[in-house]
LUMMIMI-632626 format. One record per residue (C-alpha): residue in one letter; z, y, x. Coordinates in steps of 0.05 Angstrom, whole numbers, padded with zeros to 5 digits, always signed. Layout:
N
aZYX
...
//
This chain:
362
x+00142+02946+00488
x+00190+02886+00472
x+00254+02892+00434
x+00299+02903+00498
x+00257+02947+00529
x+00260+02992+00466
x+00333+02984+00459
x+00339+03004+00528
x+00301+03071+00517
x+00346+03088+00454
x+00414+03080+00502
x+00384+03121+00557
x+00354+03178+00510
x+00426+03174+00470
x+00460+03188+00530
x+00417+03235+00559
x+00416+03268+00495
x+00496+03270+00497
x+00501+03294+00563
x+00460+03360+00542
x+00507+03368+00484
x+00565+03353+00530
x+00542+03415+00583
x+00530+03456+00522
x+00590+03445+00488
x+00629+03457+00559
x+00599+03524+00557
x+00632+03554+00505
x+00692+03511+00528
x+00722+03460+00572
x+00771+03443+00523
x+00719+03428+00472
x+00691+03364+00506
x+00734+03310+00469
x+00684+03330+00417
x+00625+03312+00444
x+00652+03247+00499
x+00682+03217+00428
x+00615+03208+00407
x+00591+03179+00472
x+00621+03101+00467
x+00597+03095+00392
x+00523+03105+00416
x+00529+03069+00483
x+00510+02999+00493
x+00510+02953+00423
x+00444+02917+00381
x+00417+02980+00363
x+00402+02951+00291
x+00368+03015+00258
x+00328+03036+00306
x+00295+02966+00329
x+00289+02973+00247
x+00249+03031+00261
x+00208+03017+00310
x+00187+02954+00270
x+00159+03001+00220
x+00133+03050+00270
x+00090+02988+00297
x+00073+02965+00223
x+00038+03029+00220
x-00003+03036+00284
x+00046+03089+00311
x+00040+03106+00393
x+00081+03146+00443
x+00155+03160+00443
x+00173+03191+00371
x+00209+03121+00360
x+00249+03132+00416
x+00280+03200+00393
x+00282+03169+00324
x+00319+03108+00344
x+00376+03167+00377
x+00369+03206+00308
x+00389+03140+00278
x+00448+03126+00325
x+00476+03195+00318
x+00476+03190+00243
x+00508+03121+00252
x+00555+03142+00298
x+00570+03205+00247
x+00587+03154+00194
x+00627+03114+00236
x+00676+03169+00257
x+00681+03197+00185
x+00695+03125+00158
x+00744+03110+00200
x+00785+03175+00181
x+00774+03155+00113
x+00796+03085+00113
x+00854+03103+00165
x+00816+03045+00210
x+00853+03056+00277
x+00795+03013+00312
x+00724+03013+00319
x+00690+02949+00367
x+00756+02937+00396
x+00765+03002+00417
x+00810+03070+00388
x+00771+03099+00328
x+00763+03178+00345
x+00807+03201+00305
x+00858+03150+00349
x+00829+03176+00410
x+00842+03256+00393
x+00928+03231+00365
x+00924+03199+00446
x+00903+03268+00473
x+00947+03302+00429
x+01013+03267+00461
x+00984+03255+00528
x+00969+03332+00528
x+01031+03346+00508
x+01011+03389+00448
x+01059+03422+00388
x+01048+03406+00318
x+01030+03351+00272
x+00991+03302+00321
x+00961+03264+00249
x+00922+03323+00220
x+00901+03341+00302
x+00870+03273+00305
x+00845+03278+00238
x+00813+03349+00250
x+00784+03330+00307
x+00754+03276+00285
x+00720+03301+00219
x+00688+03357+00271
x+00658+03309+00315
x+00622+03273+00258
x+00603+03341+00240
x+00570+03357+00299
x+00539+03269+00311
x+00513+03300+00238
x+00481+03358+00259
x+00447+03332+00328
x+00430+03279+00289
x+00381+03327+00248
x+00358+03363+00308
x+00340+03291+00350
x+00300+03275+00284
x+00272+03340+00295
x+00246+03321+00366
x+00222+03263+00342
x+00186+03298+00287
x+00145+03341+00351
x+00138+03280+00396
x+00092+03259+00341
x+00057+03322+00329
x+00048+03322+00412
x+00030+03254+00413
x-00030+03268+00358
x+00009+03226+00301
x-00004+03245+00225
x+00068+03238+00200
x+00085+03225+00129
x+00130+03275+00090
x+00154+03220+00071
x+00192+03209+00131
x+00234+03266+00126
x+00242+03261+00059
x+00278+03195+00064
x+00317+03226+00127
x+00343+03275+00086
x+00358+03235+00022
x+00395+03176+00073
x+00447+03233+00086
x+00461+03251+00018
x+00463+03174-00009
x+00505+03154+00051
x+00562+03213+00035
x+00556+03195-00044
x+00567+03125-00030
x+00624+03142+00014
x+00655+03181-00040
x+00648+03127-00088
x+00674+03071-00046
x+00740+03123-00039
x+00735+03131-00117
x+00740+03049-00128
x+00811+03046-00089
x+00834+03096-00136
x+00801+03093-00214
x+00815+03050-00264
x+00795+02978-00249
x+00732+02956-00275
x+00737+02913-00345
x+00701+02858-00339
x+00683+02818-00275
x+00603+02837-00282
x+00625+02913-00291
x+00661+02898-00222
x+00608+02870-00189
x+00563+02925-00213
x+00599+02977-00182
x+00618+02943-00111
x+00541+02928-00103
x+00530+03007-00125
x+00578+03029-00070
x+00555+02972-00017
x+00482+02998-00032
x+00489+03063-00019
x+00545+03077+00024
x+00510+03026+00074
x+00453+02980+00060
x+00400+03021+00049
x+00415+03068+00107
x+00429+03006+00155
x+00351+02973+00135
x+00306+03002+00090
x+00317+03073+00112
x+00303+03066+00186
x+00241+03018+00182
x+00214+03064+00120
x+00228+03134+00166
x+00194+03095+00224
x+00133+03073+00184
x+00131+03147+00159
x+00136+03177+00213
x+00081+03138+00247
x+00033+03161+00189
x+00043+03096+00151
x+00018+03099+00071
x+00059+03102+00017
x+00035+03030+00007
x+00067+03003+00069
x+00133+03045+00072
x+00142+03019-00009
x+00129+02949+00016
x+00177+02952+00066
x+00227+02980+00033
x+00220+02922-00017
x+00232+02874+00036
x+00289+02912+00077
x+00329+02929+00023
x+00360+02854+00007
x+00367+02842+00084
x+00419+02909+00076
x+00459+02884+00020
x+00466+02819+00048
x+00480+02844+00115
x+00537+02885+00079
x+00563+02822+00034
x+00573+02786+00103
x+00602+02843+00123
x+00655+02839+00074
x+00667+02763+00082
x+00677+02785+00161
x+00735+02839+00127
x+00774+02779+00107
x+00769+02719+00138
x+00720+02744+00198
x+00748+02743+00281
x+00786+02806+00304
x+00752+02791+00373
x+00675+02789+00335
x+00689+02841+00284
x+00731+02888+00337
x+00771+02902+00274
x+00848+02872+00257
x+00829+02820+00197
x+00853+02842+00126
x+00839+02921+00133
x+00802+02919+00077
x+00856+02882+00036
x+00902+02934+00064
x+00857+02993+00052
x+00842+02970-00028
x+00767+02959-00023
x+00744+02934-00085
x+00685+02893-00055
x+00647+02833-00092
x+00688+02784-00061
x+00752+02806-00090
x+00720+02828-00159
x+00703+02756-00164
x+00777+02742-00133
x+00808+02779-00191
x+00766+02754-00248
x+00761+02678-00234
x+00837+02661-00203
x+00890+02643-00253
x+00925+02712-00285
x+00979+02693-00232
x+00942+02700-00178
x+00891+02756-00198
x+00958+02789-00208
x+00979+02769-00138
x+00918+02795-00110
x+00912+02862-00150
x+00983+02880-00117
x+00966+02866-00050
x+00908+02913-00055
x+00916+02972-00020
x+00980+02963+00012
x+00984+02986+00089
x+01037+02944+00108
x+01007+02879+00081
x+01035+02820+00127
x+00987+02772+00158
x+01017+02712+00115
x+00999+02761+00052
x+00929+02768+00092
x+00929+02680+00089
x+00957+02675+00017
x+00897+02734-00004
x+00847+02688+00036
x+00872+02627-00003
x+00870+02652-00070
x+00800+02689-00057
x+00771+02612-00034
x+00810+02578-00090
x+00771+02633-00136
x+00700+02612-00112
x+00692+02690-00092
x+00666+02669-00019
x+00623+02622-00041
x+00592+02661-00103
x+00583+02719-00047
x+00548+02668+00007
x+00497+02652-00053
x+00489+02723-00065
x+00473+02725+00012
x+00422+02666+00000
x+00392+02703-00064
x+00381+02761-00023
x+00355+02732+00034
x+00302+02697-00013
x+00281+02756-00044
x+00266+02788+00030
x+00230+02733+00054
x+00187+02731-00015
x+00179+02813-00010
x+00151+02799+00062
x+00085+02761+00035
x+00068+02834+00005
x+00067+02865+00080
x+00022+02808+00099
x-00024+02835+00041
x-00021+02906+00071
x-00037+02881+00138
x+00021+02880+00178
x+00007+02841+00243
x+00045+02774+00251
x+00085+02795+00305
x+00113+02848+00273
x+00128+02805+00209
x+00161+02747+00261
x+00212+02801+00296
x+00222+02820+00222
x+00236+02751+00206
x+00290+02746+00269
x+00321+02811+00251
x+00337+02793+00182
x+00365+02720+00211
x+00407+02753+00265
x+00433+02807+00211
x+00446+02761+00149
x+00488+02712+00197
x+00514+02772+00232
x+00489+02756+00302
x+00472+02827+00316
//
């Protein structure tokens, strides 16, 4: 099955899989449904990163029939669970261009003419309907789990092992990225850097690489061996998927990113980029840029001066040689999968993924 024939399998059984939830939900009540059509544009459509992650690992290890499939919606619920709860977090009033949930619940609040604070409605509804992406999340990983066990496929415990663990590293990471915009600035510069890569590693990379092509590879029946090896390999595609990420933050394309430029300025993340920012510009302007840190109403000529002194620094280019670093290590992890036997077109869709991902194509 190619790529977009996968992809196209994933969209189909995410919306089919929504539309149950949808009549279910409308059972117990009509008015209920924001919570389950919120969740519907976040898993419609898009690259589908994870799961074609997945399925790379699913084919790495021999695995047949349509576990991947449910997998790859397991994976797009969880992302789509993250996504909601991040953007309450952050206060990020758009997600690809469009209202973030918690946006779209404040809209039905006013439009539906409601009483009370429309804020916390938005807020609460929002929070619920990552709650519930959460939970069907879990149970589509649990049909995926029996589409296997149908299909005659030896899973690994391993694969639910790491499903499990990616929801508790994913929520700790989250907490610690909120902890950074509010503890006591890091020391020194590598103490910074330490704990921005911590945060980036956890709240996102490894869920967004080396947790969906391990769970795939698992869940196909894969050996320790391969699902270790992979990991290896998927890991540094993550954190340099995440570094570009943050580059995108600042100086990225509203229209690419579907996100207004300098929210992460305005929302005090304390990346890599702007640890090296603070540590290598002149005490003026690390000062400059500390205060501009976390402040909502940060002007888009603040957004150019930030951008100015972060370039001036050498922060973006000390991050795109991170991105380099990392891609090298990948590409030198990947010899170990040709060891274990992975077949060579698995390793070359490997090899376009982490291309497409580290120049943020996908």
């Amino acid at each position: 099955m190619k790529r977009e024939e996968f992809i196209s399998e994933v969209n189909a059984r995410c919306a089919g899989f929504l539309q149950d939830r949808h009549a279910e939900i409308n059972a117990v009540s009509e008015h209920a449904v924001p919570l389950v059509t919120a969740l519907m544009s976040l898993t419609r459509g898009g690259k589908k990163m994870r799961p074609a992650l997945a399925r790379l690992g699913w084919e790495a290890a021999g695995g047949r029939g349509d576990a991947v499939v449910e997998l790859g919606a397991a994976l797009e619920l969880f992302q789509a669970a993250a996504l909601v709860h991040d953007d309450v977090i952050d206060r990020s009033a758009t997600r690809r261009g469009l209202p973030s949930a918690h946006i779209r619940f404040e809209q039905l609040h006013r439009e539906s003419g409601f009483s009370g604070d429309r804020g916390h409605f938005g807020t609460t509804g929002a929070i619920l309907s990552g709650d519930l992406s959460l939970a069907w999340a879990s149970e589509a990983f649990f049909h995926a789990q029996s589409t296997a066990l149908r299909d005659g496929v030896a899973s690994s415990p391993l694969a639910a092992r790491t499903f499990h663990q990616m929801h508790t590293e994913v929520i700790t990471g989250q907490y610690l990225d909120v902890l950074e915009e509010v503890r006591t600035p890091a020391g020194t510069e590598s103490e910074a850097v330490a704990r921005a890569r911590g945060v980036l590693r956890y709240k996102a990379a490894k869920y967004s690489t080396e947790y969906p092509v391990v769970i795939g590879a698992a869940l196909a029946g894969g050996s320790d061996e391969l699902c270790h090896g992979f990991a290896a390999a998927a890991l540094p595609v993550g954190e340099a998927f995440q570094l570009r990420d943050d580059l995108l933050g600042v100086f990225g394309d509203p229209e690419t990113t579907g996100k207004p430029v300098g929210d992460d300025l305005r929302e005090g993340k304390r990346t890599e980029l702007i640890a090296y920012g603070l540590f290598r510009s002149s005490p003026a302007a690390s000062q400059e840029l500390a205060q501009m840190l976390g402040d909502p109403a940060l002007s888009e000529e603040q957004v150019d001066r930030a951008r100015a002194i972060l370039t001036e620094a050498g922060a973006v280019e000390e991050v795109e040689r991170s991105i380099e670093e990392l891609t090298d290590d990948s590409i030198a992890r990947t010899q170990d999968l040709v060891e274990l036997g992975v077949s060579a077109e698995v390793l070359e869709e490997f090899d376009q993924l982490r291309g497409h991902l580290v120049l943020r194509t996908v």
